[in-house]
N, C-alpha and C positions, 0 to 999 in steps of 0.2 A: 462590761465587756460584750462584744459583739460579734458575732463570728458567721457562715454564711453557710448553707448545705442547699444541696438539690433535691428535689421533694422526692426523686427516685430513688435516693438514697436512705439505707434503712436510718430507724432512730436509734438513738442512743442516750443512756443515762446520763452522759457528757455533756448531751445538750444546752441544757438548761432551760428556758423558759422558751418553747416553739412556736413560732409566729409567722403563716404565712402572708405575707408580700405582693401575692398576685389580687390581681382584680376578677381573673379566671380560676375556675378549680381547675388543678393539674389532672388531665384527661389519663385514664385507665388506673387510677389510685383511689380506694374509698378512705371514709373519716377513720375507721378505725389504722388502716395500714399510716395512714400521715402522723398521727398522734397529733397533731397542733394543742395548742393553749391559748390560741386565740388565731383568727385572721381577719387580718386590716384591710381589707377592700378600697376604703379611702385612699388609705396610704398609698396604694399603689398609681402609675402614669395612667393618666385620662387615656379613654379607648381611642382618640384623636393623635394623641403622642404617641400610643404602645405600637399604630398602624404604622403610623409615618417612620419611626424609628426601623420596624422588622427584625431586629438587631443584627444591621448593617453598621460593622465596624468604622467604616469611611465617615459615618453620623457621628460616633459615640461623644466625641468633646459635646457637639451642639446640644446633642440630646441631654444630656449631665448639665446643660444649663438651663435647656427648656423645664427638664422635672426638677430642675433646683428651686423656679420662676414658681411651680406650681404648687411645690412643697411650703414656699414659702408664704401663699395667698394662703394657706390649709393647715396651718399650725396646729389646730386640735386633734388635726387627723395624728400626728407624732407626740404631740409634746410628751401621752402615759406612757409610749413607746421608749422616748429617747430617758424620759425618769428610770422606769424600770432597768436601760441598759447599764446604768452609773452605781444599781448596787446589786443588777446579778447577771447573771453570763443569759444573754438572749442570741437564741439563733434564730436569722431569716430564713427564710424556708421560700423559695424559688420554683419557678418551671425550667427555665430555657437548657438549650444545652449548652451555651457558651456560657464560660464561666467568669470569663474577663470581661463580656461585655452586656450585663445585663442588671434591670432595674434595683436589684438589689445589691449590687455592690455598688452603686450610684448614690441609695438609698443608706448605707454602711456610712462612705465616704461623707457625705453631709449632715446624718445626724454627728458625724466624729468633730465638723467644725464649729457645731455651736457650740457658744459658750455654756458655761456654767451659772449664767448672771440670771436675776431675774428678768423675766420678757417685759417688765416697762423700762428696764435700762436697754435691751437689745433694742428696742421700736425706739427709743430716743438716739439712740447711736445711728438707727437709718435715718432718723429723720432730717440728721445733722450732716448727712451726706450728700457733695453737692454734684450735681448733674452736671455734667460734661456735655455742650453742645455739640450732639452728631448727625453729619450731614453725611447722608448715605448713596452713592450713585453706580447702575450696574451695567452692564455691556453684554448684550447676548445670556443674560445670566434671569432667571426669572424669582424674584423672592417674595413669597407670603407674607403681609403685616406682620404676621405672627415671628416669621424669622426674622426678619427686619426689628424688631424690639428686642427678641433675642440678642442680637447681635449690639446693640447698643446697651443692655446693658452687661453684656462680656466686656466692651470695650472701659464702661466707667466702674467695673468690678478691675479693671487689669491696670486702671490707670487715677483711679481713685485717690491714691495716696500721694499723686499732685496734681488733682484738681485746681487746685488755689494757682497752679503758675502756669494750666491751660485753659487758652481762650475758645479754641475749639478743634475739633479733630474732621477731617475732611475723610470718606472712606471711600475707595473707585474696586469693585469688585466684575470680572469678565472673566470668559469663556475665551481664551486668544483661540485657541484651534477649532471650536465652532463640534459639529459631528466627527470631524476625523479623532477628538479624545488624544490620549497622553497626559502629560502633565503639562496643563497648560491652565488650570484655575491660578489666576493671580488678582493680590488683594495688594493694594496701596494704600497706605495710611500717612497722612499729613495731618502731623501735631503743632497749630502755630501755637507757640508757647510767647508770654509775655516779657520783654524785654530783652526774647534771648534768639537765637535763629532756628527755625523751625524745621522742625523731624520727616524728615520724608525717607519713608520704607518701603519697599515691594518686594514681594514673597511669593515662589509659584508652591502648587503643588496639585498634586493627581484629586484631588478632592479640594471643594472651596471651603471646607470645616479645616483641614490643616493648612491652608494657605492662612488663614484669616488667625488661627494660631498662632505661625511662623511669623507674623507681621507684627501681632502683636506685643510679642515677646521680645522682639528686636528694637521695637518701639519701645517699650519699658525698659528697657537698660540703656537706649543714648538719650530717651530724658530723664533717665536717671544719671546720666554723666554731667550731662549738660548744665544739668542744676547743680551738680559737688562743685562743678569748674565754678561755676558764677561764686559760690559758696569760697573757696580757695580764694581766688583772685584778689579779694579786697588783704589774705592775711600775706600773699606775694610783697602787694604794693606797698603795705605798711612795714616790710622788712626791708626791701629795699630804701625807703623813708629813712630808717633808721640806721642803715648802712651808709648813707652819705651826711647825714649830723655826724656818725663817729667818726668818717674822715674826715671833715671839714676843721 
């Protein structure tokens, strides 16, 4: 069990096993006022991500997949963490003052998804995961290497589970309004799919982290249609088949 408190906040016997989360000590608290039981300095976002981030809510998707990317090169830094949370109640223990939008409920949220297997069936299960070729192209819009992988692999994390009937995903991200702002980040997504007619999506939004969201998510459900349709179609025609033997 895992549950989450502000380091400002007193402790309690309720706790359970305390562990702070920051890569910083939380400034004007000593060791005695915090009580911890341990802090994971590893565990927490690199000082490169913790800057970039600020906890600017307009980030927060991207960022949830940047420290996923990092958590996930860093196994050792969690694995006694996420052990301990499966047979006693662990709280993280936090700086920020939002509450919704910060390392540790990011950090909550992705220990909750790993499985329970052992880690040479989890490394065999990536390995058997196939990469979706992404071709990425921006307008007035300037992206870091580092976001640019980000973003591909959100896109074969969102679209993974038909990999096998996508040939490749084409991505056009732009700034329409330039300085004047609004909601003008729009993200295009073109899924040509194999044997079937290809996906083409666009999505604005006031931020290019929830355009590329919005795009993506609208994307996963019409080729998720798309595929039931093809899937259908052969048991249509074999009814029909069958409908003119009985009247014949």
């Amino acid at each position: 069990m895992i549950t989450l408190k502000r380091a400002y906040e007193p402790a309690s016997i309720h706790d359970g096993v305390r562990v702070l989360v920051e890569r910083l000590w939380p400034r004007g608290i000593t060791k005695r006022q915090l009580k911890i039981d341990a802090w994971l300095k590893n565990v927490a976002p690199s000082d490169e991500l913790r800057r970039w981030f600020a906890h600017d809510p307009e980030k927060w998707s991207l960022f949830r997949d940047r420290y996923g990317d990092e958590l996930d090169s860093n196994r050792a830094a969690w694995k006694e963490l996420a052990s301990t949370a499966r047979r006693r109640h662990v709280t993280l223990i936090y700086s920020a003052r939002d509450r919704e939008h910060n390392n540790a409920v990011a950090l909550k949220d992705y220990l909750k998804r790993q499985p329970r297997g052992k880690t040479k069936r989890k490394d065999a299960a990536r390995a058997n995961e196939q990469a979706i070729p992404i071709h990425i192209r921006t307008f007035e819009i300037d992206l870091a290497r580092n976001d640019r992988m980000s973003i591909r692999r959100r896109i074969n994390r969102k679209l993974q589970n038909f990999a096998n009937s996508i040939e490749r995903v084409s991505v056009r991200l732009q700034d329409v309004n330039g300085p004047r702002g609004g909601v003008d980040r729009a993200c295009q997504l073109k899924v040509v799919l194999r044997k079937l007619p290809t996906v083409i999506i666009k999505e604005h939004d006031i931020s290019l982290d929830g355009a590329i969201g919005k795009a993506l998510s609208a994307a996963h459900r019409e080729v998720r249609r798309s595929l039931q349709r093809r899937r259908q179609k052969p048991k249509v025609l074999l009814t029909r088949l069958r409908s003119r033997k009985a009247s014949s």
